[in-house]
TIVO-2410 file (N, C-alpha, C; in nm, 3 decimals):
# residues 183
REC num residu      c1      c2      c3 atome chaine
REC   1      X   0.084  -0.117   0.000     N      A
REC   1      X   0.000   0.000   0.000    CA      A
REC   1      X   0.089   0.125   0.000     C      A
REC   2      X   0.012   0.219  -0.035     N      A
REC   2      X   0.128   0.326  -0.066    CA      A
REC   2      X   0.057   0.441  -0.037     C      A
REC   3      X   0.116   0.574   0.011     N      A
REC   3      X   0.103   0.660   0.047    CA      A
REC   3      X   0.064   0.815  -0.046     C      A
REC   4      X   0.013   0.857  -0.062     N      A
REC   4      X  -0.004   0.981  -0.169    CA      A
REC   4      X  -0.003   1.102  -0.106     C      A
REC   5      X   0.094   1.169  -0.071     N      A
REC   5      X   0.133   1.330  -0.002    CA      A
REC   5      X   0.075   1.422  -0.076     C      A
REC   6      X  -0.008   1.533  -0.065     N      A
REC   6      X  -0.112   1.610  -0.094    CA      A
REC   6      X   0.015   1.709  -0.070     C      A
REC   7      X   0.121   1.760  -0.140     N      A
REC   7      X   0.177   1.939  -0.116    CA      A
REC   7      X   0.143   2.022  -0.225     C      A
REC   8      X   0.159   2.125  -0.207     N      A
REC   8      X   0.098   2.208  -0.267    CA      A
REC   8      X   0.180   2.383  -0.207     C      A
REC   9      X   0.278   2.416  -0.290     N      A
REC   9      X   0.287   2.575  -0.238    CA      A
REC   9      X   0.237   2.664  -0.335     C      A
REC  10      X   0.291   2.783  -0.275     N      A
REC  10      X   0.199   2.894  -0.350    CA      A
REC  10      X   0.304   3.018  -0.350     C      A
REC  11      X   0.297   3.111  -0.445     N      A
REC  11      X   0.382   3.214  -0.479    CA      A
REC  11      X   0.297   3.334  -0.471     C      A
REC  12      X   0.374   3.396  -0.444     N      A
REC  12      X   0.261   3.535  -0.409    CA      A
REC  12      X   0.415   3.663  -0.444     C      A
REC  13      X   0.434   3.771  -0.542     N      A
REC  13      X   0.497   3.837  -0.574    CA      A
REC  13      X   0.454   4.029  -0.588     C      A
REC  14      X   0.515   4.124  -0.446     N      A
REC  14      X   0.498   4.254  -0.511    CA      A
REC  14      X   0.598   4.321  -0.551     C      A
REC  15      X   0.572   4.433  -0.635     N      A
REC  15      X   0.669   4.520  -0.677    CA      A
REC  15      X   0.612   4.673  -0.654     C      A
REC  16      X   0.701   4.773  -0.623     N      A
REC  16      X   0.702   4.939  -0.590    CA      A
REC  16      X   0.811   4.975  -0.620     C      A
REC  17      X   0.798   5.078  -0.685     N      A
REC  17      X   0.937   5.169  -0.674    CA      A
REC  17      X   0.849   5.320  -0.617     C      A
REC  18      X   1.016   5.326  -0.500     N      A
REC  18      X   0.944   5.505  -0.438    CA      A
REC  18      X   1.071   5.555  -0.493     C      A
REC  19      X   1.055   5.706  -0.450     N      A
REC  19      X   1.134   5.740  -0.504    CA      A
REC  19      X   1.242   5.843  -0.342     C      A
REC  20      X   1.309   5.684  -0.283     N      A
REC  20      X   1.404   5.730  -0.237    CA      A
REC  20      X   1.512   5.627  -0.232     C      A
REC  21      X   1.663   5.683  -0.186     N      A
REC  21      X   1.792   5.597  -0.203    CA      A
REC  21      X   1.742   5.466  -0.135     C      A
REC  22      X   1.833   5.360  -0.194     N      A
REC  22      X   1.838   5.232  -0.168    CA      A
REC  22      X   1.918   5.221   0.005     C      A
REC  23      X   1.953   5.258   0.028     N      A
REC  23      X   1.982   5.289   0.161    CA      A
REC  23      X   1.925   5.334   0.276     C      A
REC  24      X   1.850   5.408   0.270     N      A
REC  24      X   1.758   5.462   0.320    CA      A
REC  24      X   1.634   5.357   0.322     C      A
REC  25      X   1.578   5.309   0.227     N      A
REC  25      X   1.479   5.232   0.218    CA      A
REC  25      X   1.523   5.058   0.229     C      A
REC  26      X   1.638   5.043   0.254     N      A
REC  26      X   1.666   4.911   0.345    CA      A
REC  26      X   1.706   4.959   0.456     C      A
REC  27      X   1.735   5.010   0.556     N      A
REC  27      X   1.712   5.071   0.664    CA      A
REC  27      X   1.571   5.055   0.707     C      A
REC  28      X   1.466   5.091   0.647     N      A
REC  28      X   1.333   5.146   0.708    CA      A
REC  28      X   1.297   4.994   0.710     C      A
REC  29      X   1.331   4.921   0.600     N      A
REC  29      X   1.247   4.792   0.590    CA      A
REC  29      X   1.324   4.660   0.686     C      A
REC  30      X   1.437   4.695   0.727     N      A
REC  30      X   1.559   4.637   0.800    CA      A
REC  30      X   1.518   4.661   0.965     C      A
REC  31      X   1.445   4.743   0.960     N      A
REC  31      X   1.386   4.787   1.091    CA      A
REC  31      X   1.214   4.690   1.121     C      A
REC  32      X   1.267   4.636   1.246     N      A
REC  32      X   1.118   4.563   1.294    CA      A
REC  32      X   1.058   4.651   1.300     C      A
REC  33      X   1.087   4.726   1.396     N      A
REC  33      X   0.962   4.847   1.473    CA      A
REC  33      X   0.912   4.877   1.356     C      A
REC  34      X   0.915   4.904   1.239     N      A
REC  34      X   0.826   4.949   1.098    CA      A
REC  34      X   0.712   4.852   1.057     C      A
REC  35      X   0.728   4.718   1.076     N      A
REC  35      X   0.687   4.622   1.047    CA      A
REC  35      X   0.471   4.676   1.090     C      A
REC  36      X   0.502   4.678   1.172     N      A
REC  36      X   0.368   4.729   1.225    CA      A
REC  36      X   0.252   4.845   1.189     C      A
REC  37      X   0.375   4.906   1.140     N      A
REC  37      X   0.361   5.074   1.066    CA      A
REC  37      X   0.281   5.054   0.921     C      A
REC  38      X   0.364   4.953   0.855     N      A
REC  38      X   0.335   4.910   0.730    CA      A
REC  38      X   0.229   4.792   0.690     C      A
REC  39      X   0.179   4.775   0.801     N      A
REC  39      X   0.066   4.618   0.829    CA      A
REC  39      X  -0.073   4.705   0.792     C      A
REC  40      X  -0.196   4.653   0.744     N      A
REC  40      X  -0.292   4.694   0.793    CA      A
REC  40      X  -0.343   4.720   0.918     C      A
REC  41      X  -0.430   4.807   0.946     N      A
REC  41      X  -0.446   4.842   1.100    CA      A
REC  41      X  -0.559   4.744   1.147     C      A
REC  42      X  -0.646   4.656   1.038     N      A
REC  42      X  -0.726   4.560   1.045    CA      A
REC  42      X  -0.696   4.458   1.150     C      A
REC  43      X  -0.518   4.409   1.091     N      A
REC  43      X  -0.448   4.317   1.110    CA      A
REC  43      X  -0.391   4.322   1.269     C      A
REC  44      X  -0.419   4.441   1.350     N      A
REC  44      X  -0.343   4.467   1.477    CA      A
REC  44      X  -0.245   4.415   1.475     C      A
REC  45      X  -0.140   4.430   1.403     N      A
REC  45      X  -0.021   4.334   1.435    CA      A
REC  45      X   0.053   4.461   1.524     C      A
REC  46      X   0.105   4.350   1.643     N      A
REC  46      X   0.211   4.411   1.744    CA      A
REC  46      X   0.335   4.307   1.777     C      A
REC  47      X   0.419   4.388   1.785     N      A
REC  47      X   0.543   4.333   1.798    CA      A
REC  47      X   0.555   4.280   1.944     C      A
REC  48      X   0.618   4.138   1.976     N      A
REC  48      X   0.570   4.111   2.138    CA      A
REC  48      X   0.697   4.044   2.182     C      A
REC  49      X   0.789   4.045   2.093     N      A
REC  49      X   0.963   4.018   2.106    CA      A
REC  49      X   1.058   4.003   2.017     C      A
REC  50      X   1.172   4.104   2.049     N      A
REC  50      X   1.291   4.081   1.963    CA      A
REC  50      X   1.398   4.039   1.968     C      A
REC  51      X   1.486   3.915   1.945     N      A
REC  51      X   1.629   3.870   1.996    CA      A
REC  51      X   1.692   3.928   1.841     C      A
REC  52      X   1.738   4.029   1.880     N      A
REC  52      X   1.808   4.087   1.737    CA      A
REC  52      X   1.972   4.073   1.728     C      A
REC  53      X   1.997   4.026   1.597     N      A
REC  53      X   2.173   4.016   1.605    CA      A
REC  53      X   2.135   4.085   1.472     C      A
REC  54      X   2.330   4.193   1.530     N      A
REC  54      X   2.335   4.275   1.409    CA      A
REC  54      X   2.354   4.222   1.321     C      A
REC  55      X   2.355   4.321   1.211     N      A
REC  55      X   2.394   4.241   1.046    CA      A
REC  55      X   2.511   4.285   1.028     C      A
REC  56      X   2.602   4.162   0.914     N      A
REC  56      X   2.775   4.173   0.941    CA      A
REC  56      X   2.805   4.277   0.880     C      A
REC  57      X   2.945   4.334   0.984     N      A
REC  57      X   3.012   4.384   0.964    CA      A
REC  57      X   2.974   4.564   1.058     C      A
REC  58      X   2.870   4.547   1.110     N      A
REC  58      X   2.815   4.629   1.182    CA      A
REC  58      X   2.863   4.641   1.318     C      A
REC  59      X   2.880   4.778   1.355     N      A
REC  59      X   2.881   4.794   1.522    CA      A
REC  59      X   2.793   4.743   1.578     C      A
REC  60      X   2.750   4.771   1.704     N      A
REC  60      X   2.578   4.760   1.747    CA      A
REC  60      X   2.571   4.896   1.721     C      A
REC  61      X   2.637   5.023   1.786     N      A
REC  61      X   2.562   5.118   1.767    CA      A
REC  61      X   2.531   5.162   1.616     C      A
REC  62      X   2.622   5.143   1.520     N      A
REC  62      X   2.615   5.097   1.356    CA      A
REC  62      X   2.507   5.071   1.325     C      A
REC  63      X   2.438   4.969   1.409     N      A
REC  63      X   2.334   4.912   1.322    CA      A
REC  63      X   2.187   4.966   1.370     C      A
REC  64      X   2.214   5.091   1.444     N      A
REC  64      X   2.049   5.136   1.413    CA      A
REC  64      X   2.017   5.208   1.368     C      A
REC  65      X   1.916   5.280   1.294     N      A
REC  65      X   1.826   5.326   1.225    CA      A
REC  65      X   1.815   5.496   1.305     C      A
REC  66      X   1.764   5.464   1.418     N      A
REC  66      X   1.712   5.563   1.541    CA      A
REC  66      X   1.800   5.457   1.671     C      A
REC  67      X   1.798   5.597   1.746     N      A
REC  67      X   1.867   5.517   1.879    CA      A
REC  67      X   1.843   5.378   1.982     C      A
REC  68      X   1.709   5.370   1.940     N      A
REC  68      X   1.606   5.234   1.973    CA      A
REC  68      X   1.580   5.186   1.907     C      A
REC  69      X   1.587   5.148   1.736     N      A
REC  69      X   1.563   5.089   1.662    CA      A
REC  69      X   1.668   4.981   1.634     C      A
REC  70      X   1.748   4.895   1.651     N      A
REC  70      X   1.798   4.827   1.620    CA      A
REC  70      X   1.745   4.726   1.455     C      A
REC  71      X   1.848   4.721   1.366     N      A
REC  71      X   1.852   4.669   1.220    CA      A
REC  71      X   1.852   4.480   1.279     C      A
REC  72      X   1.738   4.428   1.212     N      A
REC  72      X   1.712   4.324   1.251    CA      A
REC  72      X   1.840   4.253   1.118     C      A
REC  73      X   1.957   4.173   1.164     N      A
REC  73      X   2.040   4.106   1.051    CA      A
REC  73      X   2.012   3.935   1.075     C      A
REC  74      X   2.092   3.848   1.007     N      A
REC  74      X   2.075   3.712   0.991    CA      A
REC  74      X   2.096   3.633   1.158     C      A
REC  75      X   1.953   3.573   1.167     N      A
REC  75      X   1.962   3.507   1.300    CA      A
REC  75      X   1.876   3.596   1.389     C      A
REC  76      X   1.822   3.673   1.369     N      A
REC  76      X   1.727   3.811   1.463    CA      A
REC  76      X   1.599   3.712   1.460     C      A
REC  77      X   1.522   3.690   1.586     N      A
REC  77      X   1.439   3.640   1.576    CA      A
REC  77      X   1.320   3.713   1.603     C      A
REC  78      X   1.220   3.735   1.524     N      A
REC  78      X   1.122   3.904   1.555    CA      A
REC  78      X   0.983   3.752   1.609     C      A
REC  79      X   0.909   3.795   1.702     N      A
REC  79      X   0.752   3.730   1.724    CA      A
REC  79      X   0.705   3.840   1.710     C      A
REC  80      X   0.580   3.886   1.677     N      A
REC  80      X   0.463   3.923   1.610    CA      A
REC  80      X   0.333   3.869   1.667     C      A
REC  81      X   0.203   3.925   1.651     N      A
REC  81      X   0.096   3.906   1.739    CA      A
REC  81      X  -0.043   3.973   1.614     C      A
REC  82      X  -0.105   3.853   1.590     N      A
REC  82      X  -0.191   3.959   1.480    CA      A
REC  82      X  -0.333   3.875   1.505     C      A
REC  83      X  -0.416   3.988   1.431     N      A
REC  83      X  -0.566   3.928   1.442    CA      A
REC  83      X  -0.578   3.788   1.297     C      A
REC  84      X  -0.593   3.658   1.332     N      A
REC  84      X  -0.618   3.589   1.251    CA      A
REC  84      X  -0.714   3.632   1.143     C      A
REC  85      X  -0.835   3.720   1.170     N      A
REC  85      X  -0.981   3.697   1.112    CA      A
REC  85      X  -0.975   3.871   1.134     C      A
REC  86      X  -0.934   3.957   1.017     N      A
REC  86      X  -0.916   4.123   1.086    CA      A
REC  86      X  -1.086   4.143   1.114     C      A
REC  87      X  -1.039   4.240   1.248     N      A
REC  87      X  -1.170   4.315   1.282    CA      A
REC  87      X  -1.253   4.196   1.438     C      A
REC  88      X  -1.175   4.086   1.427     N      A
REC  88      X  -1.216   4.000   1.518    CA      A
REC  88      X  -1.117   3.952   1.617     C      A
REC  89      X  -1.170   3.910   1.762     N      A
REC  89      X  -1.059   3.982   1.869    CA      A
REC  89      X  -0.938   3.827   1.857     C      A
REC  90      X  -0.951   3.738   1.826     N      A
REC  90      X  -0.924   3.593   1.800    CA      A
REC  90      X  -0.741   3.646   1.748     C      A
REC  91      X  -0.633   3.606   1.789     N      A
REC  91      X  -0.517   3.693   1.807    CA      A
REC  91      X  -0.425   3.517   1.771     C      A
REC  92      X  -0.307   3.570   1.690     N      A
REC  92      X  -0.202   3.457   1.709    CA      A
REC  92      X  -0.072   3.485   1.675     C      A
REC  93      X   0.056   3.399   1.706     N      A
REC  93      X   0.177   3.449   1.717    CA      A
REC  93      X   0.218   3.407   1.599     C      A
REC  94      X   0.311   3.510   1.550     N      A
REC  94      X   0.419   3.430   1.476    CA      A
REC  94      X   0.546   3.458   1.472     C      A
REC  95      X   0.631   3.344   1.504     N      A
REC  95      X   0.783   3.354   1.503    CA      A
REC  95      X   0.842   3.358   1.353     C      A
REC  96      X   0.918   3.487   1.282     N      A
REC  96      X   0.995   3.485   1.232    CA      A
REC  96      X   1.143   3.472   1.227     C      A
REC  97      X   1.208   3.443   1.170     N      A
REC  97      X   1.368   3.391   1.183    CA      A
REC  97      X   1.434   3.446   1.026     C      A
REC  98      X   1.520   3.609   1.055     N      A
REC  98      X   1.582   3.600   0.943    CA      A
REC  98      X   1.705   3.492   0.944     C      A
REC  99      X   1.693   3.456   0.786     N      A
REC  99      X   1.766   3.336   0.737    CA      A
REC  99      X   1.877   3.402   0.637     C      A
REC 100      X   1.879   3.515   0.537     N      A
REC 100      X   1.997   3.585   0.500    CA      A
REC 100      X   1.949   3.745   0.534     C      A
REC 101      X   2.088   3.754   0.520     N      A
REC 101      X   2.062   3.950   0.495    CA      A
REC 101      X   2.193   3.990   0.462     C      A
REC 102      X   2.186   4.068   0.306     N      A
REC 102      X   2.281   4.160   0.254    CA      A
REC 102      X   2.237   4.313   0.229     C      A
REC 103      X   2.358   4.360   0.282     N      A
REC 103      X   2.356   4.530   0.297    CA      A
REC 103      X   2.268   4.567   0.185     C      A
REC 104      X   2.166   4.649   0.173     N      A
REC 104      X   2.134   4.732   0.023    CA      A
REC 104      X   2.095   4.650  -0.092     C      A
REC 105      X   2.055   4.523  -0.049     N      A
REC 105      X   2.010   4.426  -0.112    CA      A
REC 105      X   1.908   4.349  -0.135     C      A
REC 106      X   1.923   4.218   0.001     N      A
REC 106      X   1.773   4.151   0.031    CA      A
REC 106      X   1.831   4.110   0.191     C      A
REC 107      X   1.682   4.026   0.219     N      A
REC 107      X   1.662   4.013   0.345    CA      A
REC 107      X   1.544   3.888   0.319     C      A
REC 108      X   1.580   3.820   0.390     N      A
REC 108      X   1.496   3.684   0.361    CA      A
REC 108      X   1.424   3.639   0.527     C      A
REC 109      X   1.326   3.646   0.595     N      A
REC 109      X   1.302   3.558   0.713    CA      A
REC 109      X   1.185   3.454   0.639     C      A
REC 110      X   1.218   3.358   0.761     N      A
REC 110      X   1.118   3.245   0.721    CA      A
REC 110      X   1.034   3.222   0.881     C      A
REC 111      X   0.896   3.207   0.851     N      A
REC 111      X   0.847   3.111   0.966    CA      A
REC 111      X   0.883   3.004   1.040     C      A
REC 112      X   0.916   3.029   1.164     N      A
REC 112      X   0.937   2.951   1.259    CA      A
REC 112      X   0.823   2.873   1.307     C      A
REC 113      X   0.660   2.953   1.367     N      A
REC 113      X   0.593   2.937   1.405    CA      A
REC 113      X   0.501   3.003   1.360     C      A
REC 114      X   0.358   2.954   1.293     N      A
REC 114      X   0.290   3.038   1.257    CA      A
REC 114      X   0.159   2.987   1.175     C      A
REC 115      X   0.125   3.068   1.143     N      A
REC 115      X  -0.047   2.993   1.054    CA      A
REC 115      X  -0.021   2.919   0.934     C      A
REC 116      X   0.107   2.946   0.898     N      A
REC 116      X   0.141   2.851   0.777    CA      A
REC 116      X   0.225   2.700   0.762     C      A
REC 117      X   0.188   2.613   0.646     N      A
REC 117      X   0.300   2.537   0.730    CA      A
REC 117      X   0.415   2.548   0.694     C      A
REC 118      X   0.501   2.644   0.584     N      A
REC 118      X   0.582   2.668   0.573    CA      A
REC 118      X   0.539   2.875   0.503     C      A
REC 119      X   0.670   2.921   0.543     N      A
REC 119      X   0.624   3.057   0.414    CA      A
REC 119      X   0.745   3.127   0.419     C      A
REC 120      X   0.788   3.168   0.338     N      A
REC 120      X   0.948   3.223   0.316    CA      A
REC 120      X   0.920   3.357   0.238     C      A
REC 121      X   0.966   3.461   0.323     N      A
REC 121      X   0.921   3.655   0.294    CA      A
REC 121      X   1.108   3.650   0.228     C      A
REC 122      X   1.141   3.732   0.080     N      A
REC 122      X   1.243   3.791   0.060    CA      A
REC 122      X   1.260   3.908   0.029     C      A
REC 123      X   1.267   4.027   0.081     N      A
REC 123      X   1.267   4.165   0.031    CA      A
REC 123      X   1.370   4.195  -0.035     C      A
REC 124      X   1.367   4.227  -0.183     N      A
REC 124      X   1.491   4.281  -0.247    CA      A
REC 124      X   1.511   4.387  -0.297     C      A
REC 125      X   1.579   4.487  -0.309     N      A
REC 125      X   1.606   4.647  -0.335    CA      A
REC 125      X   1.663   4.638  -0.448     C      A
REC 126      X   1.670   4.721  -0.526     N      A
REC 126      X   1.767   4.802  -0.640    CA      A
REC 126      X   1.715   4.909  -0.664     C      A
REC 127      X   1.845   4.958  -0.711     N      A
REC 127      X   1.846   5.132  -0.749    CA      A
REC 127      X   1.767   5.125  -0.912     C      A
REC 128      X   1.705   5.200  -0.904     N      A
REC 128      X   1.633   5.205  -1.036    CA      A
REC 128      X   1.591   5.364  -1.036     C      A
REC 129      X   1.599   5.423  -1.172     N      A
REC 129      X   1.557   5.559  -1.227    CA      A
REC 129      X   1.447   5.542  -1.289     C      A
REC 130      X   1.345   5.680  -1.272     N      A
REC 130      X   1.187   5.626  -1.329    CA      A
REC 130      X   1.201   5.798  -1.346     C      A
REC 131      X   1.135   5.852  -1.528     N      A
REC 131      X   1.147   5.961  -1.516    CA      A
REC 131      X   1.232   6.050  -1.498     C      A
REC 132      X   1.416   6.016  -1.494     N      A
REC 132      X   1.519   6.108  -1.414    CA      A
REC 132      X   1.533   6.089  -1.323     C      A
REC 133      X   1.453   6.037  -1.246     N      A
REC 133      X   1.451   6.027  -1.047    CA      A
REC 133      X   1.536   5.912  -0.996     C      A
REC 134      X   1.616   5.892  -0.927     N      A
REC 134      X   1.604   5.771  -0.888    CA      A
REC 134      X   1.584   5.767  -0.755     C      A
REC 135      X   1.571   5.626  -0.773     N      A
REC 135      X   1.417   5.561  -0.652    CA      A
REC 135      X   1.513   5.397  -0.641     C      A
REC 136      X   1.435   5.368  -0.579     N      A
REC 136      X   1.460   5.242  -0.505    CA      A
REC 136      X   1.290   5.111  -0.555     C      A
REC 137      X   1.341   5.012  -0.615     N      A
REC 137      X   1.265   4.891  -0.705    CA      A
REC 137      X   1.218   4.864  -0.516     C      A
REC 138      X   1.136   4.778  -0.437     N      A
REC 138      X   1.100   4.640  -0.374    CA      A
REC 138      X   0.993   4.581  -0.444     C      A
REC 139      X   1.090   4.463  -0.422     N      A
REC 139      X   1.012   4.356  -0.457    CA      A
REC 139      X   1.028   4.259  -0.363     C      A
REC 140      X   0.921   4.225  -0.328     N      A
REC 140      X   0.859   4.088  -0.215    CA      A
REC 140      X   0.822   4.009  -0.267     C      A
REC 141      X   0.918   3.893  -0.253     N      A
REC 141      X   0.846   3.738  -0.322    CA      A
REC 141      X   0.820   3.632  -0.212     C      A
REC 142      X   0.735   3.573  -0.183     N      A
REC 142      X   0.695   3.516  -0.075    CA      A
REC 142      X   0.628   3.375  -0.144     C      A
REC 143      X   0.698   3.288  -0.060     N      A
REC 143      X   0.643   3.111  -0.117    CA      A
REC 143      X   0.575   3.073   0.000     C      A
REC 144      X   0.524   2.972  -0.019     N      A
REC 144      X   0.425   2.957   0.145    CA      A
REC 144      X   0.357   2.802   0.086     C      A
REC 145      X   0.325   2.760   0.219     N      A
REC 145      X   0.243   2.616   0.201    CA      A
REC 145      X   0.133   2.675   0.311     C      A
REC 146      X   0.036   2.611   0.300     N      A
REC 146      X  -0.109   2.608   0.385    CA      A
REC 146      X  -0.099   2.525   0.430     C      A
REC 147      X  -0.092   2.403   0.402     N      A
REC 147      X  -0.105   2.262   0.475    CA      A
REC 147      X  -0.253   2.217   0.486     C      A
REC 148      X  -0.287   2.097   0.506     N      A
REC 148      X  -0.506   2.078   0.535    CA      A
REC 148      X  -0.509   2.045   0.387     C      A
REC 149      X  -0.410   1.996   0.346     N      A
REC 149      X  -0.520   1.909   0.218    CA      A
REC 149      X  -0.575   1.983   0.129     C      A
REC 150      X  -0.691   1.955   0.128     N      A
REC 150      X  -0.819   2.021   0.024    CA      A
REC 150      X  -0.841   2.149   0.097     C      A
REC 151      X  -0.856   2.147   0.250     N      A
REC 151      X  -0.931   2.249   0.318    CA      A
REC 151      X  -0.816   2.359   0.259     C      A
REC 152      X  -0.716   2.330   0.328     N      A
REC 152      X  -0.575   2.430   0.260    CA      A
REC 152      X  -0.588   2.501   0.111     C      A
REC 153      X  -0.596   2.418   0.028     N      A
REC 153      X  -0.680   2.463  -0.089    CA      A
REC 153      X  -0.732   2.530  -0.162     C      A
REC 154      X  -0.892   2.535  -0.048     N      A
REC 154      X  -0.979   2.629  -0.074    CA      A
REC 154      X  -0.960   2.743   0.035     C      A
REC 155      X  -0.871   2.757   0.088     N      A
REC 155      X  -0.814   2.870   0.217    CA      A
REC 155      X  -0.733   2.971   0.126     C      A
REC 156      X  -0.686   2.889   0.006     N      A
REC 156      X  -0.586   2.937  -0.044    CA      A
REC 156      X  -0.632   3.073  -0.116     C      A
REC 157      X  -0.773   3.102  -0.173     N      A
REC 157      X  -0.829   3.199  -0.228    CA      A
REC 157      X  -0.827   3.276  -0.090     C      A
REC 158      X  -0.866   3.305   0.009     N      A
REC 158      X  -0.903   3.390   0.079    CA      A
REC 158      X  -0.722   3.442   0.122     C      A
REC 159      X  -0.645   3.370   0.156     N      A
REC 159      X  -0.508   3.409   0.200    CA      A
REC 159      X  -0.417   3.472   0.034     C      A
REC 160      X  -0.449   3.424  -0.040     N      A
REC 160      X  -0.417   3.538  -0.161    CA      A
REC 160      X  -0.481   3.660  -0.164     C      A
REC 161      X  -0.622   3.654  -0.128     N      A
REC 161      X  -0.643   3.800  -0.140    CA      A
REC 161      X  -0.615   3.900  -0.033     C      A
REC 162      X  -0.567   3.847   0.111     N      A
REC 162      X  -0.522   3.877   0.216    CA      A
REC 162      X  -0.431   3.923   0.193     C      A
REC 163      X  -0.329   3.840   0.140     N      A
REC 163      X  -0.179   3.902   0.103    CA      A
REC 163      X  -0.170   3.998  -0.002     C      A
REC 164      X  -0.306   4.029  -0.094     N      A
REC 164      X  -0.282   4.135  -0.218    CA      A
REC 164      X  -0.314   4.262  -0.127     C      A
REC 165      X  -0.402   4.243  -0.066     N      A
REC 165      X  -0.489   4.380   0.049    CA      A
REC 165      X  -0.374   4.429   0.095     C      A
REC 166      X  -0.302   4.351   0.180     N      A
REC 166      X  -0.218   4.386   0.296    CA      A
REC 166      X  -0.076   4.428   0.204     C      A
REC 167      X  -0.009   4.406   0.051     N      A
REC 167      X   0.067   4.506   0.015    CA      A
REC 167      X  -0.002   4.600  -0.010     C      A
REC 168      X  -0.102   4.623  -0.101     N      A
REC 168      X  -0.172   4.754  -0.109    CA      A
REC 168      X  -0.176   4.836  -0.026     C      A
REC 169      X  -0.201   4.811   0.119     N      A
REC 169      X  -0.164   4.868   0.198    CA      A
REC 169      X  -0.070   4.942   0.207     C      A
REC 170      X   0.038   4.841   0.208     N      A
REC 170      X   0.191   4.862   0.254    CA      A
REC 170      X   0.214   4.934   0.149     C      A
REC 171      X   0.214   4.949  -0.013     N      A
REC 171      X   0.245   5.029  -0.096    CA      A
REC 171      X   0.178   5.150  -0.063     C      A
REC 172      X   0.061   5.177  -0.014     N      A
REC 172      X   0.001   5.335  -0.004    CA      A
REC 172      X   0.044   5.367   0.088     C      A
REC 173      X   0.109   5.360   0.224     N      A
REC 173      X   0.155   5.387   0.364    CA      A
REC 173      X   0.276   5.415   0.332     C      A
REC 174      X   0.386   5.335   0.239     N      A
REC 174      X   0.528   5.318   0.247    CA      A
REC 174      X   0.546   5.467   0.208     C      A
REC 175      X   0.514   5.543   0.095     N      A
REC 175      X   0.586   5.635   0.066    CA      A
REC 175      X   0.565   5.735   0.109     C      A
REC 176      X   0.458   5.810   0.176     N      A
REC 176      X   0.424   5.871   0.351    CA      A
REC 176      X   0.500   5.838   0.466     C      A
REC 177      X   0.559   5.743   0.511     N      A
REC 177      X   0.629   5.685   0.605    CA      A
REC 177      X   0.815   5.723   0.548     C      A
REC 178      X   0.826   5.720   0.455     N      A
REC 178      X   0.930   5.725   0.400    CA      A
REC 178      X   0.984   5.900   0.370     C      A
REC 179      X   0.858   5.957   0.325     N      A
REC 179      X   0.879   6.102   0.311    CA      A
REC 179      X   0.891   6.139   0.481     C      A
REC 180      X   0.801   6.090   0.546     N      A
REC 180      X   0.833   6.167   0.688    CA      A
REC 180      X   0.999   6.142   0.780     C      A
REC 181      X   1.016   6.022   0.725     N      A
REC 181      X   1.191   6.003   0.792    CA      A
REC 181      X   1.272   6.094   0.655     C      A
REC 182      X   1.211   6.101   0.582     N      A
REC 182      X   1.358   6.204   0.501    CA      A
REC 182      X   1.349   6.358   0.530     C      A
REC 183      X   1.221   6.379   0.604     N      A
REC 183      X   1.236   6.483   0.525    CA      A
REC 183      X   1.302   6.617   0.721     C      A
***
């Protein structure tokens, strides 16, 4: 008798360009404390612990942003606290674990613990000109498993459109958030 494994992942990809240095805008995104800033407010996500190690080649005092902000680098373990079902009080954790991080580049964490059964976030930067300007490309590519079989599945429509909402978000917030630290 033989066994038949039901996997199934899923790709989910955004792209923005704002129009500030690539430095500046891995900084902001290198920073947990933002993480929250840039969430839907649906989503209550709050930050509820950080074991942060700098990223190489960094001081500690090097590596922050603001004097309390510490730059989350490879091995930083961020937990998180969000409404499963937005708008409903039903709350759950999730442990992230960055897995790489290069200066002005990308930044990869993966789930440790969490609603998925696997899901891997990579944020990547480049300098790009739009118009004369230059600006800074992100792009977020995110792979993920559901797990549940069939149920997983049909979950899978509602958590795609979750994840399209919640950059939309993050794209209309980011470049407000971004003008207010430059300016």
């Amino acid at each position: 008798m033989s066994i038949l494994i039901f996997r199934m992942a899923f790709h989910f990809q955004a792209e923005q360009w704002v129009p500030y240095p690539v430095d500046e805008v891995f900084r902001f995104f290198s920073n947990p404390g933002n993480l929250p800033r840039i969430m839907p407010p649906s989503s209550g996500t709050e930050l509820v612990r950080l074991d942060l190690v700098p990223p190489p080649g960094a001081r500690i005092s090097g590596a922050t942003v603001t004097e309390d902000a510490p730059i989350a680098g490879a091995g930083s373990r961020i937990v998180t606290s969000f409404r499963v079902i937005p708008f409903l009080p039903f709350r759950a954790e999730w442990i992230a674990l960055i897995t790489e991080f290069e200066w002005n580049d990308h930044f990869c964490d993966e789930q440790k613990k969490g609603p998925f059964k696997s899901f891997r976030h990579c944020h990547r930067l480049s300098a790009e000109a739009k118009d004369g300007k230059t600006g800074t490309v992100v792009r977020d590519v995110i792979e993920y498993e559901v797990g549940f079989g069939l149920l997983g599945l049909l979950a899978q429509f509602f958590i795609q459109r979750q994840l399209r909402k919640t950059f939309e978000h993050r794209q209309r917030a980011l470049s407000g958030l971004l003008g207010r630290r430059m300016s």
